[in-house]
N, C-alpha and C positions, 0 to 999 in steps of 0.2 A: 631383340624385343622392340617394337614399334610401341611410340606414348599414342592412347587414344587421345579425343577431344574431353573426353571426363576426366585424365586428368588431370590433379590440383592444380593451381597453379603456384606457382615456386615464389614463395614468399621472399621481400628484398630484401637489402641489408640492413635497416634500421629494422626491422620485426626481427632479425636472425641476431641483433646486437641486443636487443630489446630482452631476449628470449636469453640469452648467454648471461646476461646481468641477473634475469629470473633468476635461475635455475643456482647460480651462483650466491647468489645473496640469500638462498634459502638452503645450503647446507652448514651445516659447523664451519667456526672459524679455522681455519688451514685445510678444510676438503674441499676436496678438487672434483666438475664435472666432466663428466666424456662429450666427447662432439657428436656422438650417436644419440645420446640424450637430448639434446640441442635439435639434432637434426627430428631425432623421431615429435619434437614437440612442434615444429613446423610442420612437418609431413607429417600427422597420426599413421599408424599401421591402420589398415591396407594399404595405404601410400608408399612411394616408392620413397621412400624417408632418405633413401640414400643420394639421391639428386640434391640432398639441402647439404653435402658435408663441403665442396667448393666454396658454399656462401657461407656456412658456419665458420670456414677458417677464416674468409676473406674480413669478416665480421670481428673475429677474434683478434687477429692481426692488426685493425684498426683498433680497435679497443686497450690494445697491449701497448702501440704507439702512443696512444694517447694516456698511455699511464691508467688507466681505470679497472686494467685484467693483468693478468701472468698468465703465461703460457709454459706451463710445465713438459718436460720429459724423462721419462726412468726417475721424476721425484723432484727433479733439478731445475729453477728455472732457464730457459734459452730465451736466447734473442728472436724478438718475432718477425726480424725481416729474414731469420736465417734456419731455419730448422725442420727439419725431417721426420718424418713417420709417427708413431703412437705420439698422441702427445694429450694433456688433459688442461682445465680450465679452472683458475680461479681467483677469486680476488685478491690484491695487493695488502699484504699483512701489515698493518700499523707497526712503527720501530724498524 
């Protein structure tokens, strides 16, 4: 599939980091969001929302380094220089 010139354009890391701390800070304390959530709010539907999940992670990963996110997987947090497949998003639990 060929991208036309219409097109979004792929929003950077600070609005995909921006957008991860959103979506984050606005569920209950100890839930977690998806990076499809993240992605679809850069990219609305019809957008190809799925172009944004590289920058969603790249975004998260920084975020996680820097202490201000957890990067969950199967429940568990992982390390965010090192981790693989489904994984979900949420703030650092006070204690």
């Amino acid at each position: 599939m060929s991208y036309s010139e219409s097109s979004p354009t792929l929003p950077d890391e600070a609005a995909a980091a921006t957008a991860i701390l959103s979506l984050a800070a606005a569920e209950e304390a100890g839930a977690t969001v998806s990076p499809h959530a993240v992605a679809q709010m850069l990219l609305p539907p019809p957008a190809e929302w799925q172009r944004a999940l590289p920058l969603v992670r790249r975004a998260a990963v920084r975020l996680a380094l820097d202490g201000r996110l957890m990067i969950y997987r199967k429940g568990k947090p992982v390390d965010p220089s090192d981790f693989r497949g489904v994984y979900r998003l949420g703030l650092p639990q006070d204690g």
